[in-house]
matplotlib code that plots the C-alpha trace (Angstrom):
import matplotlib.pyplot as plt

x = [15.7, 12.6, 9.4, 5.7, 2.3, 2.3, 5.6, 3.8, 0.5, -0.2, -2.9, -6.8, -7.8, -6.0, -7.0, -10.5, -9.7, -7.0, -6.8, -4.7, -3.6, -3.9, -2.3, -0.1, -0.4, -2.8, -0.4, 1.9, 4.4, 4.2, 8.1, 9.3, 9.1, 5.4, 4.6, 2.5, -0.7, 0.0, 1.4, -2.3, -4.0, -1.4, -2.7, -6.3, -6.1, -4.5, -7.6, -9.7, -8.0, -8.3, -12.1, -11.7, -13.4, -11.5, -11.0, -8.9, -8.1, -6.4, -6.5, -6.0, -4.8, -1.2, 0.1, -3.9, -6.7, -5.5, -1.7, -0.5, 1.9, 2.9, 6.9, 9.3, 8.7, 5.4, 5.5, 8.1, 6.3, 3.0, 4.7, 6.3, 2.8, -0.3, -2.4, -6.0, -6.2, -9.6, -9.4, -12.0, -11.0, -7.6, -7.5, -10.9, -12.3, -9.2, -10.2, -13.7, -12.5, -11.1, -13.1, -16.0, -13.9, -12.7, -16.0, -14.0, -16.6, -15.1, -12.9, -11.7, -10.7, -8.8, -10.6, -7.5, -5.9, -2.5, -0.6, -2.4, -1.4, 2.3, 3.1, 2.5, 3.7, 5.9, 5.9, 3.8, 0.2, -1.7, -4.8, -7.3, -10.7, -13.6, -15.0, -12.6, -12.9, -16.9, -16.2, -14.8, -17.7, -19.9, -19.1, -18.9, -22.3, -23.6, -21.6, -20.6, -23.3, -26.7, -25.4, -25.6, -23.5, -24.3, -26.2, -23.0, -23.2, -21.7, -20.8, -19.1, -16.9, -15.8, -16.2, -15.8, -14.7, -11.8, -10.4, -12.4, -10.0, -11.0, -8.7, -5.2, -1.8, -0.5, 2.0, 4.6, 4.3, 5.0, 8.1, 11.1, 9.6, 11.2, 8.2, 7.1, 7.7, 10.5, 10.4, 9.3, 6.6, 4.1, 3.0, 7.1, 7.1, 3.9, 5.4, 9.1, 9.3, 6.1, 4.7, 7.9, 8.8, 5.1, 6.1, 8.8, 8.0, 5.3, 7.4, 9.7, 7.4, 3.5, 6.0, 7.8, 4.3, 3.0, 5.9, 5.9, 9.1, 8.1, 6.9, 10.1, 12.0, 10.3, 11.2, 14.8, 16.9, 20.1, 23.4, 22.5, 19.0, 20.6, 23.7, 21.7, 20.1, 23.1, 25.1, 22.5, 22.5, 23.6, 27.3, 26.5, 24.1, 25.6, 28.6, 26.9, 25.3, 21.7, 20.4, 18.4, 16.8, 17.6, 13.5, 12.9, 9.9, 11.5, 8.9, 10.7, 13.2, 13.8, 12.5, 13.5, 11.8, 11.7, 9.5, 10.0, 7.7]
y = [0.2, 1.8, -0.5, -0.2, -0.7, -4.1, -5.7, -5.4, -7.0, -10.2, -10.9, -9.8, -13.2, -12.6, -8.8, -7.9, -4.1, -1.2, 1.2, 4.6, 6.5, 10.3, 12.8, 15.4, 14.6, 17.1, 19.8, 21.7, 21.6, 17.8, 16.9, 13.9, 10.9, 12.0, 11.4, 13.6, 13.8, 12.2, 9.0, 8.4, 9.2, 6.6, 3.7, 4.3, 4.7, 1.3, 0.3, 1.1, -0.5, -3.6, -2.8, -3.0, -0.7, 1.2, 2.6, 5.8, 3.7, 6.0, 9.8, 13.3, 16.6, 16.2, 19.3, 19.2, 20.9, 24.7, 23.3, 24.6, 21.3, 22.3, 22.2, 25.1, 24.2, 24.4, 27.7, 29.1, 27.8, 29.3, 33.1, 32.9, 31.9, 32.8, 30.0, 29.4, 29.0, 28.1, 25.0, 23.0, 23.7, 23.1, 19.2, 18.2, 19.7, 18.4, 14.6, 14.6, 16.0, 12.8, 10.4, 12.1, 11.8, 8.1, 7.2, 5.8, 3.0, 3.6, 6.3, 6.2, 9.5, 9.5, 11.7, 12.4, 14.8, 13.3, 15.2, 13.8, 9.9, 9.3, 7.5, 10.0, 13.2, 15.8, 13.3, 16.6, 15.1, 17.7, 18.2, 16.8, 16.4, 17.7, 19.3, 21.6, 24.0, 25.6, 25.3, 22.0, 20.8, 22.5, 21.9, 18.2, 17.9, 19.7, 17.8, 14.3, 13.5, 15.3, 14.9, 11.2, 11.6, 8.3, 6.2, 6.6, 6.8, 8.2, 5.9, 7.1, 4.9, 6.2, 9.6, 13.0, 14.2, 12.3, 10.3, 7.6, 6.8, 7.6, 10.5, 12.6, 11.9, 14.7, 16.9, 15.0, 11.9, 13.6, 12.2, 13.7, 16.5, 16.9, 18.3, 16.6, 12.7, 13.5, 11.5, 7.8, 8.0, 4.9, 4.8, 3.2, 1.5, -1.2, -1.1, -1.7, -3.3, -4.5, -6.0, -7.7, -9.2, -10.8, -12.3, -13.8, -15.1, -16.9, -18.0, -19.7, -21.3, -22.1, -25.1, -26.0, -27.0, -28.1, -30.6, -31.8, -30.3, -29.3, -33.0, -34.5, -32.8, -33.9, -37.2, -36.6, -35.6, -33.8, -34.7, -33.1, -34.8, -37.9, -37.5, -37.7, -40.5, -42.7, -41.5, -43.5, -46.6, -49.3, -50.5, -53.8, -55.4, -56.9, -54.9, -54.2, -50.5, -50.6, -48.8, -46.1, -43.0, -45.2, -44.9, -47.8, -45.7, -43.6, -41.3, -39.8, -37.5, -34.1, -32.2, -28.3, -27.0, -23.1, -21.3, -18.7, -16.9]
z = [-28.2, -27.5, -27.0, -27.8, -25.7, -28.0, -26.5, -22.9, -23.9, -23.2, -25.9, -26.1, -24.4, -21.7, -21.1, -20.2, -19.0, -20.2, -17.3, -17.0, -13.8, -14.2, -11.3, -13.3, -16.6, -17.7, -16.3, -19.3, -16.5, -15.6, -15.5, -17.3, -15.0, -14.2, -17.8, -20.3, -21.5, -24.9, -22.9, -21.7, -25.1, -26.4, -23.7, -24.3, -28.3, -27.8, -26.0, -28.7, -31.0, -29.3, -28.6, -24.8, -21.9, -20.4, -16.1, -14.9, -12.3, -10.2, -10.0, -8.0, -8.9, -8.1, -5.6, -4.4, -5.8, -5.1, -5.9, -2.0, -2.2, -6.1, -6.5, -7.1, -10.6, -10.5, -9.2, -11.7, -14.4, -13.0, -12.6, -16.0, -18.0, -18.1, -17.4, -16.5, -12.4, -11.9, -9.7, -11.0, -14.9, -14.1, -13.5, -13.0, -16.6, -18.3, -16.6, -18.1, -21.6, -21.6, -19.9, -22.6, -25.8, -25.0, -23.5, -20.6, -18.3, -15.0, -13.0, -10.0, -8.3, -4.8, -2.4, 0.4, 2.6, 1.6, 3.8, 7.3, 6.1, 7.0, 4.3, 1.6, 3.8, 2.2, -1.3, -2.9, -3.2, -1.2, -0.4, -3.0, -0.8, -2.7, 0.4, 1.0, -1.8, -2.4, -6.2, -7.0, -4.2, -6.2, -9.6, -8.6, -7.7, -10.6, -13.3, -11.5, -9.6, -11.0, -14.8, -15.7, -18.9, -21.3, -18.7, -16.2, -12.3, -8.8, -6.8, -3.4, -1.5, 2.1, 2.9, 1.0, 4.1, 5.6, 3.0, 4.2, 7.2, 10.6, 11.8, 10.4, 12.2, 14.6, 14.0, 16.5, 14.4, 11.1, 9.7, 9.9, 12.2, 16.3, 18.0, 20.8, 21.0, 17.8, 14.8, 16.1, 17.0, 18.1, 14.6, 13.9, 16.8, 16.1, 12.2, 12.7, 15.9, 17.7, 14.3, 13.6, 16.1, 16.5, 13.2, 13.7, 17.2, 15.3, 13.1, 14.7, 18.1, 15.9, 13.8, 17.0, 19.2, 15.7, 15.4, 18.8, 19.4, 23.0, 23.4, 22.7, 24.7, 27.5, 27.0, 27.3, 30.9, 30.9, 32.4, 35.2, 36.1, 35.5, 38.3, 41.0, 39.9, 39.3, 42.2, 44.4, 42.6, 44.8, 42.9, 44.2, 42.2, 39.2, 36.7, 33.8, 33.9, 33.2, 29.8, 32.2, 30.0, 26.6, 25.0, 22.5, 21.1, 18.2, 18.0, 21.2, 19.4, 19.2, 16.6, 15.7, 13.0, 11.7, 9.3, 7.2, 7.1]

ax = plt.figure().add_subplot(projection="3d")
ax.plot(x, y, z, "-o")
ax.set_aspect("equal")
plt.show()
């Protein structure tokens, strides 16, 4: 059964934005599970209809600007057509075609070396930093920053140089790579390890000083604290055994407690 924008949305008082992603989708050879170009004329025709603004709330040029990260498809596709390579035209024209004939309020672009973070290395991103091609820079400037279509405006958040983070992962740390320190790297060892084990450290010794447990069991002496003690007693004086270590106060108990956290 095949369902509709409609069966998703929750009602107009409910929704005060209708935003899109857009990475491949303006590619002829964007593959199925990417989606197509038509899926985000659908979502923002649906936005109009329901007279709400609209964001591209997240977006790059999927396989990087100059498409060194594009797939074997990609390429085949590219060899057997003839198809318009200019870098800027490619993606970045196609983005404000829309964002001009929807009258879209806000869009967000991703400005990233995606291959230096190690999460999205080898996933087919690329590089998509404005910076490093002299068109797209250009062309940017000319038509995104100078040219204030419709009262709009630039607004730069972290750096159009480094992706906004402050350095690239080295080559020893890349996943799945050998060189040097090999695979795990100290990058894994503070995620999976270090960082865990923090946690649940935490988790289980913060309730236990919180609850007193570390109180209570001072309180108490083992069997062997308590041998000593009675082997000295002198057996003369009287036959009943005197209630030694036997606290009347019952907030002296043990308590364990463990949080999950």
């Amino acid at each position: 059964e095949s369902l509709s924008l409609d069966d998703f949305y929750p009602g107009d008082e409910f929704v005060d934005w209708i935003g899109v992603s857009i990475f491949q989708q303006v590619f002829p050879w964007s593959p199925d599970w990417g989606g197509r170009m038509q899926d985000v004329e659908n979502v923002l025709d649906f936005a109009q209809k329901h007279d709400k603004p609209t964001i591209i709330a997240e977006s790059t040029p999927f396989g990087g600007i100059e498409l060194k990260e594009a797939s074997n498809e990609t390429n085949f596709f590219l060899a057997s057509n003839e198809y318009d390579h200019n870098d800027w035209d490619r993606w970045f024209g196609k983005v404000l075609d829309v964002i001009n004939r929807y009258d879209v309020s806000m869009w967000c672009y991703i400005n990233c070396d995606w291959e230096s973070q190690p999460m999205w290395h080898n996933v087919g991103f690329g590089e998509t930093r404005l910076s490093t091609n002299q068109n797209v820079m250009s062309q940017w400037h000319e038509q995104i920053i100078k040219n204030s279509i419709g009262g709009r405006k630039f607004l730069a958040s972290g750096s159009l140089e480094n992706c906004g983070t402050p350095g690239a992962i080295h080559s020893n740390d890349r996943i799945g790579e050998s060189a040097g320190k090999g695979p795990f790297g100290l990058t894994h060892f503070y995620s999976f390890i270090l960082v865990p084990f923090l946690v649940a450290s935490g988790a289980f010794f913060v309730p236990y000083f919180i609850l007193g447990g570390h109180k209570a069991k001072q309180g108490r002496s083992s069997d062997r604290e308590r041998r000593p003690l009675l082997s000295n007693m002198d057996e003369s004086v009287g036959t009943a055994s005197p209630t030694i270590f036997q606290s009347s106060d019952p907030t002296k108990s043990s308590v364990d407690g463990v949080m999950q956290g």
